[in-house]
C-alpha positions in Angstrom: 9.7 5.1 35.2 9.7 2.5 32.2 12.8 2.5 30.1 10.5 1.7 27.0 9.1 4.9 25.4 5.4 5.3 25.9 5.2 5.7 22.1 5.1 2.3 21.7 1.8 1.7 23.8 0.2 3.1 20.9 1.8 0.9 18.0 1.1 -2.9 17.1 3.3 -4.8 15.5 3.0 -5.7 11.8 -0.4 -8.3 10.9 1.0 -9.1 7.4 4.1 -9.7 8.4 2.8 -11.7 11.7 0.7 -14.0 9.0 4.0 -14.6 7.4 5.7 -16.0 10.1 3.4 -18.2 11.1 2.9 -19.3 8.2 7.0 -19.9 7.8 7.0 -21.4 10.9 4.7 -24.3 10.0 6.1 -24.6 6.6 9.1 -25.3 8.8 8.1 -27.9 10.1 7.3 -29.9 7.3 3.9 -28.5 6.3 2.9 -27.5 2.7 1.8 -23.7 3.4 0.4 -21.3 0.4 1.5 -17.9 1.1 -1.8 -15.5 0.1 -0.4 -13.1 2.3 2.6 -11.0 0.9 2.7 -7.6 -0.1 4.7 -8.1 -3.3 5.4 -8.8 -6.6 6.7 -12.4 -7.4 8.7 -11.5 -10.5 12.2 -10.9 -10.8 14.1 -7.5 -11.1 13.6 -6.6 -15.1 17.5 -7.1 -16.1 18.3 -3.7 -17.1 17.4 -2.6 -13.8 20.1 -4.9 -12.0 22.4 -4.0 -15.2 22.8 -0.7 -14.1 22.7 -1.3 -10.5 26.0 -3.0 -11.3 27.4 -0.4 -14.0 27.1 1.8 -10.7 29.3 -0.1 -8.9 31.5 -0.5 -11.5 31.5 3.3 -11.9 32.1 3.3 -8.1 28.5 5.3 -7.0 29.5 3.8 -3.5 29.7 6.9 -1.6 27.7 9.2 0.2 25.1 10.8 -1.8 22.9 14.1 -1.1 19.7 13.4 1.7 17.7 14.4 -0.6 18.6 11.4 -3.2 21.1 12.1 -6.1 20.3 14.8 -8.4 20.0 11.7 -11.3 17.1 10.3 -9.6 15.1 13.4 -8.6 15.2 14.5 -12.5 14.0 11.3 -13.5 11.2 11.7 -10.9 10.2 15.4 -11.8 9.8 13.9 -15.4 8.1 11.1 -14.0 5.4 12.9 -12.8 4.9 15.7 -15.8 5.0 12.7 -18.1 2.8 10.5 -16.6 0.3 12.8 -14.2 0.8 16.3 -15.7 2.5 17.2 -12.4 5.1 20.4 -12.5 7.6 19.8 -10.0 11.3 21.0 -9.8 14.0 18.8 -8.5 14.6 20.6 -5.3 10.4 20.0 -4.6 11.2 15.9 -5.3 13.2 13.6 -2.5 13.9 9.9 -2.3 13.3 7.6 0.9 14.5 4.5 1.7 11.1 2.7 1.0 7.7 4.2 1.4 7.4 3.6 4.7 10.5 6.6 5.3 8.3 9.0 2.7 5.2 8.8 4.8 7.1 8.6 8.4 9.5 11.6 7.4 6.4 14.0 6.2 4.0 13.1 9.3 7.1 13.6 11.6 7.9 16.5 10.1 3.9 18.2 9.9 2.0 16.6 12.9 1.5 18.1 16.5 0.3 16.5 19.7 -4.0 16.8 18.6 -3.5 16.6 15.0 -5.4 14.2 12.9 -5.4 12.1 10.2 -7.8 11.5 8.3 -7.6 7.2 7.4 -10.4 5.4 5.8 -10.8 2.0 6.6 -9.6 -1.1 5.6 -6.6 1.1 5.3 -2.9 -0.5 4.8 -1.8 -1.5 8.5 1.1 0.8 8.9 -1.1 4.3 8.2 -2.3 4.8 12.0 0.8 2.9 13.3 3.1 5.7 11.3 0.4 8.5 12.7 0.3 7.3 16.3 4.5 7.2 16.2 4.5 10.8 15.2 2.3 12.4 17.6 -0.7 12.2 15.5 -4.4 11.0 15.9 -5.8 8.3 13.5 -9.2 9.2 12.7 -10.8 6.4 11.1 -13.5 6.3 8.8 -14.9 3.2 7.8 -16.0 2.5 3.9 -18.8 0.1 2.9 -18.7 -2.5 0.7 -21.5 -1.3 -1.6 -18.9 1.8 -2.1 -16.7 -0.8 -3.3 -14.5 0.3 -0.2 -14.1 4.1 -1.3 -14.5 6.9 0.8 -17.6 9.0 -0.2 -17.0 12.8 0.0 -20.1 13.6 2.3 -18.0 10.5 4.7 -14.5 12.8 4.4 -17.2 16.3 4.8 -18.2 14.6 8.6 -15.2 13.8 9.2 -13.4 17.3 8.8 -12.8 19.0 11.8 -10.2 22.2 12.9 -7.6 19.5 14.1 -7.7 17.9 10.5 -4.1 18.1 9.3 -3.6 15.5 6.5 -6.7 13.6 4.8 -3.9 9.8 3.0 -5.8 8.6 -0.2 -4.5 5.6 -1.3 -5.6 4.5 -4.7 -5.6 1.7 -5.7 -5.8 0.9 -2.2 -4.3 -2.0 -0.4 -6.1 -3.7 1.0 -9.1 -3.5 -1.3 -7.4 -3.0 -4.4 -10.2 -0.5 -5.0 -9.5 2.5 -7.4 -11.0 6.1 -7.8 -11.9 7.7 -11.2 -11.4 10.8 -11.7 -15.0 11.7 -11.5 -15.0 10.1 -7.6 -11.8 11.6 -6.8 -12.7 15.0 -7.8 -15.9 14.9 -5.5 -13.4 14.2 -2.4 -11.1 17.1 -3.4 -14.1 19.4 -3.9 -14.3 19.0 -0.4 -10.9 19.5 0.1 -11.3 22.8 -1.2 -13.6 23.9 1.4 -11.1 23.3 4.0 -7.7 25.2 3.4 -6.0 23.5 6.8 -6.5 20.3 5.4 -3.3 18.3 3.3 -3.6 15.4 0.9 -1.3 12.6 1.2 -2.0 10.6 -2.2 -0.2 7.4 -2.1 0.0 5.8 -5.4 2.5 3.3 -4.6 -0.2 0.7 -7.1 -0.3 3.4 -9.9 0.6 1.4 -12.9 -0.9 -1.6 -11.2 -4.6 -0.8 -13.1 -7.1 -3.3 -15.2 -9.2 -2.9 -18.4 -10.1 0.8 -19.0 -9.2 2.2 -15.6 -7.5 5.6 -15.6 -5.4 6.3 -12.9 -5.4 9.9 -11.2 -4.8 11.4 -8.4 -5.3 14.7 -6.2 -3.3 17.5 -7.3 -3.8 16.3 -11.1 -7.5 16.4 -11.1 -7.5 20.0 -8.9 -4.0 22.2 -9.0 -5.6 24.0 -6.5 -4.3 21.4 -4.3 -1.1 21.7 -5.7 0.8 23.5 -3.3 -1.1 21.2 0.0 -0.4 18.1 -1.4 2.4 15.1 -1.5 2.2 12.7 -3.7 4.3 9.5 -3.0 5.1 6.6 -4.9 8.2 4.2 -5.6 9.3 1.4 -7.5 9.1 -1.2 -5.7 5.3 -2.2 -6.8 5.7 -1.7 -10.6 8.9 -2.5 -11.1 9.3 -5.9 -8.8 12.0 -3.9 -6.8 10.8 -4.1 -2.8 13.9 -5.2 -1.5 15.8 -2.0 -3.2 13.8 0.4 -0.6 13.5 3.2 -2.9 10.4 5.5 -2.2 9.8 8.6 -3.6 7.9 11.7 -3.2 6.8 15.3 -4.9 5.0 18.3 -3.2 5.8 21.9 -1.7 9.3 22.8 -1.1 8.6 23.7 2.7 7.6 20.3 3.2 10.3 18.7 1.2 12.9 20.7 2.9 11.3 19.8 6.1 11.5 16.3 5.5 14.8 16.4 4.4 16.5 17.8 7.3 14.4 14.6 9.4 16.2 12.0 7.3 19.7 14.3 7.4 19.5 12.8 11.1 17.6 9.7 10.7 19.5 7.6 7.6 21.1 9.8 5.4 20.6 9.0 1.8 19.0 6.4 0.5 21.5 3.5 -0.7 23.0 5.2 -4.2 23.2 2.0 -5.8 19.3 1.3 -5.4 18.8 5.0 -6.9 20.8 4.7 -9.8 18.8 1.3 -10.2 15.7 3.9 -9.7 16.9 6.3 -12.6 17.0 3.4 -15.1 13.6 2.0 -13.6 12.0 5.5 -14.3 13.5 6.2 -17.3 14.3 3.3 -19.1 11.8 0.9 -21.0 8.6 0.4 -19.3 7.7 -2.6 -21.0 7.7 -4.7 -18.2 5.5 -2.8 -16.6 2.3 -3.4 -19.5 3.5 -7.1 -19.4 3.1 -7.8 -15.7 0.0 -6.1 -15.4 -1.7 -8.3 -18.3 -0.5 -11.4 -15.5 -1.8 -9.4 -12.5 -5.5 -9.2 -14.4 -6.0 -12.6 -15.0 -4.7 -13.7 -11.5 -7.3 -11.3 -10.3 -10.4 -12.4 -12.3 -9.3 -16.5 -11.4 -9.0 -15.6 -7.9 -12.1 -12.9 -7.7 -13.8 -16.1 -9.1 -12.6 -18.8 -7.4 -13.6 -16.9 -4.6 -17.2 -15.9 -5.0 -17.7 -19.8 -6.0 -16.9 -20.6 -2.4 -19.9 -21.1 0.3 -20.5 -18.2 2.8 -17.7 -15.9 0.6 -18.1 -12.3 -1.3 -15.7 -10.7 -3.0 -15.9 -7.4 -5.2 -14.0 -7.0 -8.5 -11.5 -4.4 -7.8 -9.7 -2.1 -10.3 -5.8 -2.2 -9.0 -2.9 -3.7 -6.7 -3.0 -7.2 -6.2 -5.7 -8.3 -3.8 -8.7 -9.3 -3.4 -10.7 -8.2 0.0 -13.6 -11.0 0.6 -16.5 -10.6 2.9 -16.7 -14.4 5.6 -19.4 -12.8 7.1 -22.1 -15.7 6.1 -19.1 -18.0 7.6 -19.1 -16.6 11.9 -21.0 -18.8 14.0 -19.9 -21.8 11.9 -17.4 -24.3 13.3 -15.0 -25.9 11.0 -14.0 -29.5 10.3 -11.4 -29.4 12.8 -13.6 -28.4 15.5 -12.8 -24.7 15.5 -15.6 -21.8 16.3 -15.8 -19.3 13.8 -16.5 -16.2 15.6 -14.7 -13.5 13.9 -12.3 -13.2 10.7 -9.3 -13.6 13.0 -10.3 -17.2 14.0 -11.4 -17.7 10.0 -7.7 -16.8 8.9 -6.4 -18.7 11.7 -8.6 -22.0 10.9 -7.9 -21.6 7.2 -3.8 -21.8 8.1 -3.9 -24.5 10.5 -6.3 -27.0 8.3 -5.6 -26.5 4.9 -2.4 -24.3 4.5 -3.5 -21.4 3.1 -2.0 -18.1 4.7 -4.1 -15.1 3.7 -4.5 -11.7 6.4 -7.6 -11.2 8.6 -9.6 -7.6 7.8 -9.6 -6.6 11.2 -5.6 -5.7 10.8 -7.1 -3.5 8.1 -9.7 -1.8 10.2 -12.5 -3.4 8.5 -13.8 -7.0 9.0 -15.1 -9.7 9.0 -12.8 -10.1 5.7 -9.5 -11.0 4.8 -6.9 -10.2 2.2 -5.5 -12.7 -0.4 -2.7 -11.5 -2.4 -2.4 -12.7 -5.9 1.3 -11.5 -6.7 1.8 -15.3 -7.3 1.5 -17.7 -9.9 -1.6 -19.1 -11.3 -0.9 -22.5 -10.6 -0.3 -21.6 -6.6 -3.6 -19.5 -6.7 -5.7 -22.1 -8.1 -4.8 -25.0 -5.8 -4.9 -21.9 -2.9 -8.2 -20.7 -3.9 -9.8 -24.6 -4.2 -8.3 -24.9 -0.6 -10.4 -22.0 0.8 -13.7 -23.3 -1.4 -13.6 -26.7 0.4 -12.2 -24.8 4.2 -15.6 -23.2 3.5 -17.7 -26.2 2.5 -16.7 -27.9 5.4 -17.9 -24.9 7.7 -20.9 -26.0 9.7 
């Protein structure tokens, strides 16, 4: 008998975070590395977030809170969501995690059985099947195409239904695509929805506020209440609001859920630290400025990069509507060998090349569940991007 738990068979470890550490590893060691390959915003904390993270411990908020996150926060979240999505919660249907990561972990753990699955479509954000797999679950992938611009077509999600469908995650805009659904294309998936009353949503809108031009965000329950009461909708601040390292995830949906999920982080982590949440309440309900002024950035990082990108040999990339990334095709690059010497047979050894020869650290698609591409992040500035993205157009010239 092992002493390791058979669980972790089933789970890999972290490819975004593996990138990073290689790619701290050589910057170590003396080499200039551009990092294309983290998750997150590279702007500060707006100040009257970390002002009343401190007024909090002034006030002495340093104790125990409830699980469920304190009663400030999950008001500001109910009217969150009626403001901004038309959503009608009350507070005892709303609960705060400890990141996004908790939200997800703590409503698979507490819905999934041995031969339940999970509807994922590919490229999907790494942890999804990892989460699924570590709660019992089946991952059931469904791959997108890149004609869809990377969405998951409702006759796609009809095939995949089966009776051991549980939960169907829709993440828009998506990492790692950055691709977005309209209304119109979200309502055709929850049509089908509606023909299957086993199956849950799981809308993660983590990149909600992170949208371009005229795009309209929307999600599940908003654009059909008859979802309403089979549906959680997650989100945080850490995206938006430049606050990762706060951990403060959030999420809305049926109270028997809620309550469910609850009583799993009662025994897994308690609350979620209360001076993070009190930061949260002012985050949610204090100006949002910052918020319309960092998405005007994140565009025009996207269109340099999107075009950068698409002027490099053997490269595609689609103009996506959200987040921050950009999801290119290297397909016309396998079979090549690059300057250094190095085969080019899938869009690991194309990430891998691109790292070791010209310092540019972006994440192979395969991670994802779909390749050959990779991910570039663009949550960095301009100047970094440019010299990044000129990097990869002569990495690619070079390709033979």
């Amino acid at each position: 008998m092992g002493f390791l738990a058979d669980a972790l068979s089933r789970v890999k470890p972290s490819a975004t975070i593996a990138v990073t550490q290689k790619a701290r590893e050589l910057k170590a060691q003396g080499r200039e590395i551009i990092s294309l390959s983290v998750g997150e915003p590279d702007f500060d904390t707006p100040d009257h977030i970390k002002a009343a993270a401190i007024e909090a411990i002034r006030r002495g908020e340093t104790k125990y809170g409830p699980v469920a996150g304190i009663l400030p926060l999950r008001e500001a979240i109910a009217k969150k969501f009626k403001r901004e999505n038309g959503l009608d919660y009350k507070v005892s249907q709303c609960i705060v995690g400890t990141g996004g990561k908790q939200i997800l972990f703590n409503a698979l753990m507490a819905s999934l059985n041995p031969g339940d699955e999970v509807i994922i479509s590919a490229p999907y954000w790494v942890s999804y099947p990892e989460i699924v797999a570590l709660c019992g679950g089946t991952a059931a992938i469904v791959e997108t195409k890149a004609e869809d611009a990377y969405k998951l077509r409702p006759e796609t999600l009809e095939k995949a239904i089966n009776p051991r469908t549980k939960w169907v995650i829709l993440n828009s805009p998506s990492n790692p695509s950055g691709a977005a659904y309209s209304r119109d294309e979200l309502k055709a998936l929850t049509d089908v929805l509606m023909r299957h009353p086993q199956v849950w949503a799981l809308a993660d809108d983590i990149y909600e506020h992170l949208i371009y031009g005229d795009f309209v965000h929307a999600t599940p329950a908003q654009v059909e209440p008859g979802l309403h009461d089979r549906t959680l909708t997650m989100n945080g601040v850490s995206k938006a609001y430049a606050m990762t390292g706060w951990r403060i995830g959030y999420a809305a949906g049926p109270e028997k859920l809620i309550r469910a999920m609850d009583m799993i982080q009662g025994q897994q982590t308690s609350g979620a630290c209360s001076i993070a949440q009190w930061a949260a309440v002012e985050a949610l309900d204090g100006p949002q400025d910052f918020i319309n002024e960092s998405r005007k950035v994140f565009e025009g990082r996207r269109d340099l990069v999107v075009s950068m990108l698409n002027q490099a040999k053997y490269l595609s990339a689609h103009r996506p509507e959200g987040a921050f990334y950009v999801y290119p095709s290297c397909a016309e690059a396998l079979g090549k060998i690059s300057e250094g010497g190095r085969k080019i047979a899938s869009d690991v050894d194309f990430v891998t090349a691109l790292l070791e020869e010209q310092g540019v650290a972006v994440v192979q698609g395969s991670a994802f569940g779909m390749g050959p591409n990779f991910r570039v992040s663009y949550a960095t500035s301009n100047e970094a991007l440019a010299k990044a993205c000129g990097k990869i157009q002569a990495f690619c010239a070079g390709l033979r």
